[in-house]
C-alpha positions in Angstrom: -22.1 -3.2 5.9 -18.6 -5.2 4.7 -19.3 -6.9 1.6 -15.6 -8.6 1.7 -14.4 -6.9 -1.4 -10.4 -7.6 -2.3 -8.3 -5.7 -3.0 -4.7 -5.6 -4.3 -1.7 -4.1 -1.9 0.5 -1.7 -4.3 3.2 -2.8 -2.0 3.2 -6.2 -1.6 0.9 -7.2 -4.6 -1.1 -9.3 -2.6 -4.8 -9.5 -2.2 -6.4 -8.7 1.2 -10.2 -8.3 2.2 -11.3 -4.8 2.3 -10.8 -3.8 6.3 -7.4 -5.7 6.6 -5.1 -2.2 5.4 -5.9 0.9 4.0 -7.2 3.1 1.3 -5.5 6.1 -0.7 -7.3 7.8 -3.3 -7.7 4.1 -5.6 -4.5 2.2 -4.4 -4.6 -0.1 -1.1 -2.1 -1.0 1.4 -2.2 -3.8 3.4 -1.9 -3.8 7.3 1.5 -5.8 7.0 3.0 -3.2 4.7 1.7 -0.6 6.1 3.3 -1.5 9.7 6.7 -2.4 8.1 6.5 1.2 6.2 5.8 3.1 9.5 8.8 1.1 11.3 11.3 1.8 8.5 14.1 4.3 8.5 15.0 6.9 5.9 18.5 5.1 6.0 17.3 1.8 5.6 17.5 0.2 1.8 13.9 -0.1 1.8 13.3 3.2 2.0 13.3 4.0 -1.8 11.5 0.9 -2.9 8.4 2.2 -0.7 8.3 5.6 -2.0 8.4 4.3 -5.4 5.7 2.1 -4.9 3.9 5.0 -3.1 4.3 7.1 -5.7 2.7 4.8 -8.1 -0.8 5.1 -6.5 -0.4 8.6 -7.3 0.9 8.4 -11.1 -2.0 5.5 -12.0 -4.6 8.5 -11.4 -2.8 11.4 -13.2 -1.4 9.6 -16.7 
């Protein structure tokens, strides 16, 4: 059963049908994000802009 819901990616702020990325606790990430988050190095100067953006899922729930 896929009702084609939306969602919003807490990365890249765009929507995306449910089934196109995934789901922690009540953020999404697409499958875009998601690969270029996997791929990415501690080093690299994107590093810190994902884990903010991670960390954001988390901090919605608990304020």
């Amino acid at each position: 059963m896929n009702d084609n819901r939306e969602y919003q990616c807490n990365i890249c702020n765009e929507q995306r049908e449910e089934g196109q990325g995934i789901r922690i606790v009540t953020g999404f990430i697409c499958e875009s994000c998601e690969a270029e988050m996997v791929k990415t190095d501690v080093k690299d100067a994107k590093y810190p802009f994902f884990i903010h953006q991670m960390k954001q899922i988390f901090l919605s729930e608990n304020a």
